[in-house]
N, C-alpha and C positions, 0 to 999 in steps of 0.2 A: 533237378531239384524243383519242386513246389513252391508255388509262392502265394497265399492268401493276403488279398486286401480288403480291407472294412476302410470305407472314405463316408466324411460328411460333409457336405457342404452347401453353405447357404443354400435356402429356398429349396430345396429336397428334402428326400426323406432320408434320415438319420442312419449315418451306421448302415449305409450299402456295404452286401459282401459281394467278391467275385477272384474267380483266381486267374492268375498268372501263372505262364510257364517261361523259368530262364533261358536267355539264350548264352552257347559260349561264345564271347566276345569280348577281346580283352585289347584292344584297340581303341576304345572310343575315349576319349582326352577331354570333352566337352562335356558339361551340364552333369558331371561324376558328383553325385554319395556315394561315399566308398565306407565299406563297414568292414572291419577288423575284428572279428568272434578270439581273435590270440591273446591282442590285450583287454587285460582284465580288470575293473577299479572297483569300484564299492558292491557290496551285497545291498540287495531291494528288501525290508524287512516286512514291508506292508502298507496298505491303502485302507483309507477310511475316510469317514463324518463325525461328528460331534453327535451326541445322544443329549438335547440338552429336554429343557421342561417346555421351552415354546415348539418342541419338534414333533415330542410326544402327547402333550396335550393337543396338538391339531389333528396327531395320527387319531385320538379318540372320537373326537367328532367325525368322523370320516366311517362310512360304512364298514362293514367287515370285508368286504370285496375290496374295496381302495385301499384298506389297509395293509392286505396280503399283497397287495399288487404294489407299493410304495417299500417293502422289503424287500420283497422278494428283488425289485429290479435294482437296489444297491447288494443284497446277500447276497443272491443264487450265481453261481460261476457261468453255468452256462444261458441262464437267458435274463440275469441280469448282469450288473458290470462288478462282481466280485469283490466286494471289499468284505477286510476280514481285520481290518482297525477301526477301533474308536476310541472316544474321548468323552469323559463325561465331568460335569464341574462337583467339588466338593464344596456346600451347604448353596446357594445362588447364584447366581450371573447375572447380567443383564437382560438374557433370553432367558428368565425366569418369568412369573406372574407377577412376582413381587420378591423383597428382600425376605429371606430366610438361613437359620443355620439350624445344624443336626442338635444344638443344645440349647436349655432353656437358659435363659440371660442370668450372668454373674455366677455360670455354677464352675467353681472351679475344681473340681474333681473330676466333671465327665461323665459323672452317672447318671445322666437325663441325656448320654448321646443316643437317638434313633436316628434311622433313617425312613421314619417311616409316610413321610413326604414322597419321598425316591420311591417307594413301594406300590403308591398310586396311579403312578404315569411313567415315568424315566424308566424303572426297571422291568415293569412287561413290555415295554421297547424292546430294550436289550433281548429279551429273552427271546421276543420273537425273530431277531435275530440271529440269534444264537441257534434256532434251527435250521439255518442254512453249513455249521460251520464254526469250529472254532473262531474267537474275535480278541486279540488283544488290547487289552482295556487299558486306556491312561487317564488319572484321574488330575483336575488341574484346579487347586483354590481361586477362586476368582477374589474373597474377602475372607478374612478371621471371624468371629461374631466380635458384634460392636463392641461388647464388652471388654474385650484384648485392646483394640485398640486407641490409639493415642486422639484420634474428636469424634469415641464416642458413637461413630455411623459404620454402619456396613459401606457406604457411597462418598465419593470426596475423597477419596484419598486416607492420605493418615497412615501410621506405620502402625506395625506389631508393639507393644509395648513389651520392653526388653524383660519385665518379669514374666511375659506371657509366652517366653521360649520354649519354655518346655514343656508345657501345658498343650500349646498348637502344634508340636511336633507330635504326639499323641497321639492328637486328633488325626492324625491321617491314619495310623496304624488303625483305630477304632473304624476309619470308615474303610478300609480294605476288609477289616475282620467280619463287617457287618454285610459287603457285598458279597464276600467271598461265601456265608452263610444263605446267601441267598442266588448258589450258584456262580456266583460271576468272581473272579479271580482278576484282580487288579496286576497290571504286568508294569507298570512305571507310574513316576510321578510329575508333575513339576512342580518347582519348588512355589512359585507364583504366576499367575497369568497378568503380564505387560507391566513389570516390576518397577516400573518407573514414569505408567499413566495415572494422574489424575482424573478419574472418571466420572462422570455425572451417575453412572452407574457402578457396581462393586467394583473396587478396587482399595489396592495397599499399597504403597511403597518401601522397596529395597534396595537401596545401595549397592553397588557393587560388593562391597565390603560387607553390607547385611547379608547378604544373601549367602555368603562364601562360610561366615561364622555363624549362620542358622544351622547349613548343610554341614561342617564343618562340628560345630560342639553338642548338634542336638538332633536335626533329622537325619544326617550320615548313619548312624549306628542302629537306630530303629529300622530305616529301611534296608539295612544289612541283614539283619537279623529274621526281616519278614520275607526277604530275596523278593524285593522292590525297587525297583532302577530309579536311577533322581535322574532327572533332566533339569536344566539351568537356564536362563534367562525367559525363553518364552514370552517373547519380544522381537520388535524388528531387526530385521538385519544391518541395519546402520553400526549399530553398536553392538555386535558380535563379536569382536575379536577384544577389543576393550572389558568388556565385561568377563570374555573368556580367560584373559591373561591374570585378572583380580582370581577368580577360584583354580585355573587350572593351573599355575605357578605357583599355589600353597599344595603343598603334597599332603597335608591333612586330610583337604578339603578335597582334593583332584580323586583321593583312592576312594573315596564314594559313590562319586560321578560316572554316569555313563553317556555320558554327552549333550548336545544343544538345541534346546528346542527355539522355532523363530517363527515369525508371521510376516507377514509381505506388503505390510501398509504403507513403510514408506519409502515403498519403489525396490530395484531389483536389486543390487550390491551382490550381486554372485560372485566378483573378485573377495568378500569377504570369506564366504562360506568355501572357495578354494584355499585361501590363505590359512584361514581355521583348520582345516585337514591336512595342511603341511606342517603347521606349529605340530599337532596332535593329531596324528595318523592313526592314534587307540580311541576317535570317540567319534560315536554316529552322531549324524546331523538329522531335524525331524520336524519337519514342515507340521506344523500343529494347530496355524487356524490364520482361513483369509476366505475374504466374501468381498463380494462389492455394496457397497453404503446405499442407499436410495439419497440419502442428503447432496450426494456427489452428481446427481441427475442423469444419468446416461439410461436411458431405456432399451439399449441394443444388445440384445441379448446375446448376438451371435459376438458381437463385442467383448462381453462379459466370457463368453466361454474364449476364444482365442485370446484371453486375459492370464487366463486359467491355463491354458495351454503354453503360453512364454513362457509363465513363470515354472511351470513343472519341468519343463524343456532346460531352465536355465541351471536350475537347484540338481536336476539330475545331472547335469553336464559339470556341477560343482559338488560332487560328493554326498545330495541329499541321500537320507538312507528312507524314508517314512515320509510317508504325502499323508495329511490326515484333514479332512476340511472342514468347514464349521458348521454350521447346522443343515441338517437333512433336509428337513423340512421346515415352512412355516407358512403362515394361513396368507392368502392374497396383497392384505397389505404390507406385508413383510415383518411378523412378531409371530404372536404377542411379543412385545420387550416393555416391560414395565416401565421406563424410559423412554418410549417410543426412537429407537435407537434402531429406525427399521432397515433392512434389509434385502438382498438377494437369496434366497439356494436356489440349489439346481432343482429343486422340486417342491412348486408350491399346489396350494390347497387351496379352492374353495370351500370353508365346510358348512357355509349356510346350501348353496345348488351340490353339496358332494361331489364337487369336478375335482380334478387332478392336472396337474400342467405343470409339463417336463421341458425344459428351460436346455436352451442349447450347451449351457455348461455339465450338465450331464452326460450326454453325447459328448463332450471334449476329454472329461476326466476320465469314463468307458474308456476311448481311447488306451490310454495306459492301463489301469486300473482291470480292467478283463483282460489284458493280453499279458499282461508283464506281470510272472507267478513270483509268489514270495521266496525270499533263495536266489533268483535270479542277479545275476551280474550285469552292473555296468559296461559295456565292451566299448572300445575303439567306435568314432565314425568322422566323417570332416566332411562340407558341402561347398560346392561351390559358388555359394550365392549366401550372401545375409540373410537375404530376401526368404531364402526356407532355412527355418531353425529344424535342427535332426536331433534327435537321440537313441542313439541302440541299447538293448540288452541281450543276455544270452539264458533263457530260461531252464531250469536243474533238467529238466528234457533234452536238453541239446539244441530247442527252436529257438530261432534268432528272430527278435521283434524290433522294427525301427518303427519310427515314429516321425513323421514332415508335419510340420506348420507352415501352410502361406497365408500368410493374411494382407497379404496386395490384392491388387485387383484385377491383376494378370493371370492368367496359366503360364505354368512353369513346366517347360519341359526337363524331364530328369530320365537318366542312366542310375541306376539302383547299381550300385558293385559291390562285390562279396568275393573275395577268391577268384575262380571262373568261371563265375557267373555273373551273369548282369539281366536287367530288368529295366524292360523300356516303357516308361512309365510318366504320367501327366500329374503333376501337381495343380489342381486347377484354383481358380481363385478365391478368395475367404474360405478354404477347407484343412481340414486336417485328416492326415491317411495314415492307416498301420498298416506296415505289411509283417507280416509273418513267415520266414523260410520256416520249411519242414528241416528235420532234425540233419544238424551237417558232420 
């Protein structure tokens, strides 16, 4: 058996490849990954970024050559790192230019809804995406228009106003119909992005209980009817199971749902996201947006990517189905964000000099994200050491892909086992390795 490895680490060049051959050896008791391809746990549904207006308007500034090259290396399978998920906000976000919605203020009918904001920037993103490769699109409200809601602003907070239920459930149908007219097929939704932050930036607040009887008497049936998946909470993992028990213990509201979307800001709780998959074995889990803050001060990039890499390592080890991350791009200081609410990606822009600068969390999420095909299974694995976190899958090929994190400061010796085969193999220090068996 064949064994390809792609390793990164510190102070090298990104994403060495070189292969390996097995030896049979089934003796060895020390420094054992052992990977189990029999048992089988969650299907991988797909890898992505966020399509937002700070990603795409920095893509325009940026020559035509950095722009294909800024695609191509998240789209193309084979010489960039394969994603074939995204996410894009319905009417603003934070990494907008500024507050906006698809309707003009107080119309309540909807017949002034365009997209034709979205048409300028966001959706010839997409497209140019989209020639790499079909992309399943999840669309996420970040705000109502101010007018729905309860003080009046897109920012701050504020809820839905309860006459405004079924007016804003609508709106999502209006803006599937309008992307989908412009080629792009919406494949999920969520119901709200961080349903229970008050933002300096867009945001609303939902109750457990709001949220349940939105999905429940108003956008359940529409997005049935459009074969639109609803995702719920969209939020951190703290209160996962909490919120989960409010909608997925009403059988109104659960026969709509297709599962839980969550973000990773405040810390890991991977026991939740196992615990959520044994209450409810019928409902994918779907990593749907985390970055690192500039406010929080860490400038180590390599940091930042073995950040990115615990937590994929944890969430896959916990039933995630969907890795989807936040914004693609954005210009050196970390935005635009109308808020100045700046940020990390894995790939920023200079677009006054048109440079490009590809951020070791890039290289991290590669890692997965090009080796590990959609369809692909969760498989068995266990290590001997904390100190490397593993994760296997089993790809619709038959190749088995694991995945090492070390982020000591050590090399790690390690024995790779698989059946009868084993792989005698260095984990070195701050890197992360994929190996890839040929089909078994």
């Amino acid at each position: 058996m064949k064994v390809k490895v792609v390793k990164t680490v510190k102070g090298r060049i990104p994403m060495q490849e070189e292969t390996l051959c097995t030896v049979k050896e089934n003796t060895r008791e020390m420094r054992l990954i052992s990977i189990f391809p029999d048992i089988e746990y969650q299907e991988i549904k797909g890898f992505g970024g966020a399509f937002t207006e700070a990603a795409s308007t920095t893509l325009d500034k940026l020559s035509k050559e950095n722009r294909e090259k800024i695609v191509k290396m998240y789209f193309d399978e084979k010489d960039g790192i394969g994603y074939n998920f995204g996410r894009v906000h319905i009417n603003s976000c934070d990494f907008s230019l500024g507050n906006y919605a698809c309707v003009e203020e107080n119309d309540e009918t909807l017949e002034t809804f365009n997209i034709e904001r979205d048409k300028k920037s966001l959706i010839p993103m997409i497209k140019d995406a989209q020639k790499y490769g079909d992309i399943c699109m999840l669309a996420s409200p970040w705000s109502p228009p101010a007018y729905m809601k309860t003080n009046g602003q897109m920012n701050l907070g504020g809820k839905l106003k309860p006459e405004y239920y079924e007016l804003w459930s609508r709106f999502y149908v209006k803006f599937a119909e309008a992307y989908k007219k412009e080629g792009i097929d919406i494949w999920g939704v969520t119901v709200q992005n961080e349903p229970k932050a008050v933002q300096n930036w867009d945001s609303c607040i939902y109750t457990a209980e709001e949220e349940r009887d939105f999905v429940k008497n108003y956008l359940g049936q529409k997005m049935e009817k459009a074969g639109i998946k609803i995702l719920f909470w969209d939020h951190n993992k703290e209160r996962i199971l909490d919120r989960a028990k409010t909608m997925l213990e009403d059988a109104d509201a659960k026969k709509y749902v297709y599962g839980m979307a969550f973000h990773w800001y405040s810390g890991d709780h991977f026991e939740q996201l196992r615990m959520f998959k044994e209450l409810y074995p019928d409902m994918d889990l779907a990593f749907t947006e985390g970055c690192y803050e500039y406010s929080r001060g860490m400038l180590d990039t390599t940091k930042i990517g073995e950040r990115y890499a615990h937590d994929m390592i944890g969430n896959f080890n916990n039933y995630c189905n969907i890795f989807c991350d936040w914004n693609m791009l954005l210009n050196s200081e970390g935005g635009p964000n109308h808020v100045e609410n700046f940020c990390d990606a894995p790939i920023m822009a200079d677009t006054e000099k048109d440079e490009v600068y590809v951020r070791d969390s890039y290289y991290y999420i590669g890692h997965f994200s090009k080796y590990i095909k959609k369809g692909a299974k969760r498989i068995g694995s266990s290590s001997y050491s904390k100190d490397l976190e593993t994760v296997s899958f089993k790809n619709p090929d038959g190749s088995v892909v694991t995945v090492i994190l070390n982020s000591t400061e050590e090399d790690r010796a390690v024995y790779l086992h698989m059946g009868e085969n084993t792989v005698e193999t260095q984990a070195e220090a701050r890197s992360i390795s994929t190996y890839i068996f040929s089909k078994i």
